[in-house]
NUSETI-731795 format. One line per field, with one value per residue (C-alpha): chain; y, x, z; residue in one letter; residue number from 1. Coordinates in nm, 2 decimals. Last residue first. Layout:
<rs>
chain	(A | ...)
y	(Y | ...)
x	(X | ...)
z	(Z | ...)
resn	(A | ...)
resi	(NUM | ...)
</rs>
This chain:
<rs>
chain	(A | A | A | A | A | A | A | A | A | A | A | A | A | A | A | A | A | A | A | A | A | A | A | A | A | A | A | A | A | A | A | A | A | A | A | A)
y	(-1.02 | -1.16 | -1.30 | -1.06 | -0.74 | -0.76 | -0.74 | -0.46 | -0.28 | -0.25 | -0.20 | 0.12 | 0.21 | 0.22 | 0.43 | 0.70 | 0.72 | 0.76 | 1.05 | 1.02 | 1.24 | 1.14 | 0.71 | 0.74 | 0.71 | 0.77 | 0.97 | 0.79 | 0.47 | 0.24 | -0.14 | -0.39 | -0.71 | -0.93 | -1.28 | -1.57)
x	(-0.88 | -0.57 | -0.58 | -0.31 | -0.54 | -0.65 | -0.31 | -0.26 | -0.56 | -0.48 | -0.13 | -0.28 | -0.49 | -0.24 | 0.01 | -0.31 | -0.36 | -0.04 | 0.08 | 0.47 | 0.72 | 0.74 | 0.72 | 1.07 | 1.18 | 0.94 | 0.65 | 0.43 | 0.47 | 0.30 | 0.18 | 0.08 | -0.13 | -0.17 | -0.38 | -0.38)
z	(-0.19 | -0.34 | -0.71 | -0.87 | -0.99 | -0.62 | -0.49 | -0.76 | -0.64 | -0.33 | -0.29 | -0.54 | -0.34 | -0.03 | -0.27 | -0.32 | 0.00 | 0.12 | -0.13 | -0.14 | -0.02 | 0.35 | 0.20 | 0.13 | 0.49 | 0.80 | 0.88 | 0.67 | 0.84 | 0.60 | 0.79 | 0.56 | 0.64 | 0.41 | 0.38 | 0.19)
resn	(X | X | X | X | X | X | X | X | X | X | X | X | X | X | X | X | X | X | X | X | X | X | X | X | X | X | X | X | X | X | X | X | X | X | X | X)
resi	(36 | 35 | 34 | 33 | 32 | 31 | 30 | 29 | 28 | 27 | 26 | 25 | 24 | 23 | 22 | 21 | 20 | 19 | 18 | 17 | 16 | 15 | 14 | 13 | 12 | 11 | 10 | 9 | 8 | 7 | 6 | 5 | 4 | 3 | 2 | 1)
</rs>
């Protein structure tokens, strides 16, 4: 299975929050749930 997200940082909530730190954690709870 595969996942493809895209984050738009300059719109809605995701303004305030730190990107890189919200993709590693997509990351590593995809991971954490079987995906690789």
């Amino acid at each position: 299975m595969r996942f493809a997200a895209v984050l738009n940082q300059d719109g809605g909530t995701l303004r305030t929050v730190d990107i890189f730190a919200f993709a590693d954690r997509l990351r590593q709870t995809l991971e954490a749930a079987g995906h690789s």
